[in-house]
N, C-alpha and C positions, 0 to 999 in steps of 0.2 A: 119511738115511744120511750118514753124517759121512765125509769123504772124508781121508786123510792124506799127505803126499808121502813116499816111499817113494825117495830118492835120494842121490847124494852130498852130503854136509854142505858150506858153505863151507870148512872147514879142509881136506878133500879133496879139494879144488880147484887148478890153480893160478893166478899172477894174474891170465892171461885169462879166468880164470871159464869157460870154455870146453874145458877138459883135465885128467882127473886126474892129482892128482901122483905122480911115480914110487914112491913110498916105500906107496903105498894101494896101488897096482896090485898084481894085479887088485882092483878099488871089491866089497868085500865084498858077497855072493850079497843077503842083507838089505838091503841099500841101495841096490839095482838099481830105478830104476821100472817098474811095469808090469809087475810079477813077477818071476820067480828066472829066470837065463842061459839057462834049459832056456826059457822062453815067447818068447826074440824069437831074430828069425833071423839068421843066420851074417852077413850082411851089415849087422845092425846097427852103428850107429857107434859104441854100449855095448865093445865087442867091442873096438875100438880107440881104449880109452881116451878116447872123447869122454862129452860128459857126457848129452848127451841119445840117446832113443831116437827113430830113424829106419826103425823098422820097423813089421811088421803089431803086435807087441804093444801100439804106443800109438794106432792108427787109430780110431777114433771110429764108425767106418761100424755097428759094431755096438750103439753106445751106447746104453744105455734110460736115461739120465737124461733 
């Protein structure tokens, strides 16, 4: 299974690599990791503008790889 990163691009970024920039905001549904806004939760960090996901959608605990 070929895996692919599904997230904000560098240019989407700003230059803490860390927040996206204002002008993307909201980081389009497509470019979300770990699925579309509707799979992670209200408390994700996605949500506010950071870049990575801090919720159940990126947990591992279910993983079959």
């Amino acid at each position: 299974m070929e895996v692919h990163w599904h997230g904000p691009r560098v240019e989407d970024l700003e230059l803490d690599g860390a927040t996206v920039r204002a002008e993307v905001r909201p980081l389009p549904p497509e470019r979300w990791p770990y699925g579309l806004p509707e799979a992670h939760e209200d408390i994700c960090d996605l949500f506010t503008w950071g870049r990575f996901c801090d919720c159940a959608a990126s947990a591992a605990d279910e993983d079959e790889r």
